[in-house]
C-alpha positions in Angstrom: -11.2 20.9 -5.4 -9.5 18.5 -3.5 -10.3 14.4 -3.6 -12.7 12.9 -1.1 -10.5 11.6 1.3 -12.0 8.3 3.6 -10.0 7.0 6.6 -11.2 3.5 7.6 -9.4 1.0 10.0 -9.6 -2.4 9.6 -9.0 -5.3 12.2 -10.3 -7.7 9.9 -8.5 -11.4 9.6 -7.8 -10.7 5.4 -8.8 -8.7 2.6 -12.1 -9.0 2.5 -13.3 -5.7 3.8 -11.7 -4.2 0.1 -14.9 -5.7 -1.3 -17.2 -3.3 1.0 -15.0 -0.1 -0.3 -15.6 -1.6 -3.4 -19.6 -2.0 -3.5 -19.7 1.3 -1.6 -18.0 2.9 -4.5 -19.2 4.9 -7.2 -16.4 4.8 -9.3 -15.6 1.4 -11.2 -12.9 -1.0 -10.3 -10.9 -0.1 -13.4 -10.7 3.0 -12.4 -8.9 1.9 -9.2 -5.3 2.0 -7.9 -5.1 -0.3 -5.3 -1.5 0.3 -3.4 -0.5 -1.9 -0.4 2.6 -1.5 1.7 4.8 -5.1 2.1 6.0 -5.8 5.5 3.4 -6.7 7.4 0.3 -5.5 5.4 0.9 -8.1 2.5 4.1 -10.0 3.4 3.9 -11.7 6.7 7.4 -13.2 7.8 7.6 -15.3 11.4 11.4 -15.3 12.1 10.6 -18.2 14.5 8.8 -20.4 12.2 10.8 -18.7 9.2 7.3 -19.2 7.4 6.8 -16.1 4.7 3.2 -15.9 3.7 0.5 -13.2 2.5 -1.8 -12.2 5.3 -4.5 -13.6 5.3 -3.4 -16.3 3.2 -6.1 -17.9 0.9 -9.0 -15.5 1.6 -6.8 -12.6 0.8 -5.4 -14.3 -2.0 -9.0 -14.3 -3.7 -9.7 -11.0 -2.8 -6.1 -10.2 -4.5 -6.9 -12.2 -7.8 -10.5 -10.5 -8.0 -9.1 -7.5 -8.4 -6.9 -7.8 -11.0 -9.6 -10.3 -13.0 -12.1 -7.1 -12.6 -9.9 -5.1 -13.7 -8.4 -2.9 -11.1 -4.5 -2.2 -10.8 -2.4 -3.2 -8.0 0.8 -1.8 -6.8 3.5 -2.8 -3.8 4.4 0.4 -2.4 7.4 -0.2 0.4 8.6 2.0 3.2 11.9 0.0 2.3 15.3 2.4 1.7 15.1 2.8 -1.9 18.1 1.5 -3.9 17.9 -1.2 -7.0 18.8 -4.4 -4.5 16.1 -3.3 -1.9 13.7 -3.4 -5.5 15.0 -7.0 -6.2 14.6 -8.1 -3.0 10.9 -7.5 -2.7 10.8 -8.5 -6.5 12.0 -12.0 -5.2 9.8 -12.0 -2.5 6.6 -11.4 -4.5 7.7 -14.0 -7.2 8.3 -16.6 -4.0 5.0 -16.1 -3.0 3.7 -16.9 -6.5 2.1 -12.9 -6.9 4.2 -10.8 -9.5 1.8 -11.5 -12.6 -1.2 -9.5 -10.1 0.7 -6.5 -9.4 2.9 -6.6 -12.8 2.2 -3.1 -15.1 5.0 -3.9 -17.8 7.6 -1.8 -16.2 11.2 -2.6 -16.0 12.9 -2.6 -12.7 16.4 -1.5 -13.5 18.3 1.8 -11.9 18.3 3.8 -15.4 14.7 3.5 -15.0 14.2 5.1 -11.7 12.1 8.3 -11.2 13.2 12.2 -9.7 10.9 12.2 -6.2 9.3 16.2 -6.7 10.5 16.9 -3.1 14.9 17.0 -4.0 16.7 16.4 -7.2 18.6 13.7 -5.6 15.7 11.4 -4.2 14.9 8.6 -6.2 12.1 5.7 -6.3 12.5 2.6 -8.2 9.8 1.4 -10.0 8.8 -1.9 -11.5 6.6 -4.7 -12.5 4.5 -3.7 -10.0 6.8 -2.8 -7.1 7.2 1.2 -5.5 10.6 1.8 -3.4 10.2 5.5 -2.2 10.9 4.9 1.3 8.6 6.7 3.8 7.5 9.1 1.0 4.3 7.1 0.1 2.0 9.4 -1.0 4.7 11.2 -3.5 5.3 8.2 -4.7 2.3 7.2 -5.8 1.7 11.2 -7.4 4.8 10.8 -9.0 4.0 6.8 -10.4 0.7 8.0 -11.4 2.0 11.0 -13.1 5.0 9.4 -14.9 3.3 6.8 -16.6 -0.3 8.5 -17.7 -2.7 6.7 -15.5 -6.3 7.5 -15.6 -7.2 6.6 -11.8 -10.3 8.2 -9.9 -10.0 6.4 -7.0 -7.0 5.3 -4.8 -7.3 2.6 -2.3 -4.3 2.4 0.0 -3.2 -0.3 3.0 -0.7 0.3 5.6 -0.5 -2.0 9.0 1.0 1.4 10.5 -1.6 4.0 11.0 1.1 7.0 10.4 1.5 5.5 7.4 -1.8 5.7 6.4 -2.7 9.4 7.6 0.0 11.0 5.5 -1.3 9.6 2.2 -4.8 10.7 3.3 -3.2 14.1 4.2 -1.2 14.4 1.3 -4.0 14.0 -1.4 -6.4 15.8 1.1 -4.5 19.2 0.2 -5.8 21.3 -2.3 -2.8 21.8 -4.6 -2.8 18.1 -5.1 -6.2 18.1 -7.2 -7.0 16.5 -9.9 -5.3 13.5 -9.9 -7.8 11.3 -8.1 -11.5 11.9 -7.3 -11.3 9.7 -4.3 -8.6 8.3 -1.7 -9.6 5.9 0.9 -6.6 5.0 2.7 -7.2 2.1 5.5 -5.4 1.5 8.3 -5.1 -2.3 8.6 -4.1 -3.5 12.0 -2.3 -5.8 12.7 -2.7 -6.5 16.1 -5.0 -9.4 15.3 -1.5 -11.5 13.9 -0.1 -12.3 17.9 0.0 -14.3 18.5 -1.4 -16.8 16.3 0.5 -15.8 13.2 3.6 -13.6 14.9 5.0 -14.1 18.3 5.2 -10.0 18.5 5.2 -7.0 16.7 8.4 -5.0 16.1 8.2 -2.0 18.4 8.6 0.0 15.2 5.0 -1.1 14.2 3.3 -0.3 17.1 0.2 2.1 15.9 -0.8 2.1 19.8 2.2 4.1 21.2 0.7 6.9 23.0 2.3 9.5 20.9 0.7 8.2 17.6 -3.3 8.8 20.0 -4.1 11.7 17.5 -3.6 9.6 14.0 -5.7 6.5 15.4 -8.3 9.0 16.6 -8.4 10.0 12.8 -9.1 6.4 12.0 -11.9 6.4 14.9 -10.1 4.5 17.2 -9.4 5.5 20.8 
């Protein structure tokens, strides 16, 4: 049997609306892998200002240290090229922002440790205190992270600003030959349309969930 798989879009200023997926859960928080892509679902950068900062700033950052204090596990997962630099950049960037000891899970970030994707021989994510490089391959990612290190998760939580994004890890766990590993997926659209243009000047054309090609994923989210 597959996992439940919820779709949910958020337009919400932080990270508070984890704590209604939370309370509306029936599984407990330590049995939860919360994954969140970087650029522009965590990580907010204004190349104007040239001010980096976690969206959502200080309500999110509660919402981020609850988590961990309750017990739940948190993981970066990046749409970034994988490559050991690209992991050392966002490494850096999370230790800027004063986050690495939330998302830590005691693994090294080095090349030797990198991990076979299950897709080709020759794709690999790098892995780390905390940090996923896997390119667009999200959702393998996160089977394979899972996998490779022996978690016991029942429930996924996942947060993408791009609503593609989002629908392939809901319809990669939403396939029946990928049972088993969690009981649950909610994967949540979080749109960032609310950031312009008090927080971003724009959004990079490469973001925009609300291209008219990309109507049939935001319908899956409930938005028209």
């Amino acid at each position: 049997m597959a996992a439940t798989i919820d779709y949910k879009h958020s337009s919400a200023p932080s990270l508070q609306f984890l704590h209604t997926i939370i309370e509306n859960s029936a599984i407990p928080i330590n049995k939860t892998l919360f994954a969140f892509d970087w650029d522009l679902t965590l990580k907010v950068y204004n190349r104007v200002s040239q001010d980096m900062f976690i969206r959502g700033r200080a309500e999110s950052v509660n919402v981020l240290h609850h988590l961990k204090q309750e017990g739940g596990r948190l993981v970066v997962v990046t749409a970034r090229d994988p490559s050991p630099l690209v992991w050392e950049t966002v490494n850096i960037e999370l230790n800027t922002l004063d986050f690495a000891e939330l998302f830590d899970d005691g693994i090294k970030g080095e090349k030797k440790g990198s991990i076979p994707m299950t897709t080709a021989s020759d794709t690999l994510m790098y892995v780390g205190h905390g940090i996923i490089v896997a390119g667009y391959e999200k959702a393998e990612a996160l089977d394979v992270y899972c996998k490779s290190q022996g978690l016991e998760i029942d429930h996924l939580v996942f947060v993408d600003d791009f609503v593609v994004n989002a629908y392939n890890v809901g319809a990669y766990f939403g396939q029946t030959e990928k049972s088993g590993l969690f009981k649950k997926v909610t994967t949540v659209w979080w749109d960032p349309l609310g950031l312009v243009p008090h927080e971003l000047p724009s959004l990079p054309n490469s973001e925009n969930s609300y291209s008219d090609y990309l109507a049939e994923y935001r319908k899956v989210f409930g938005v028209g």
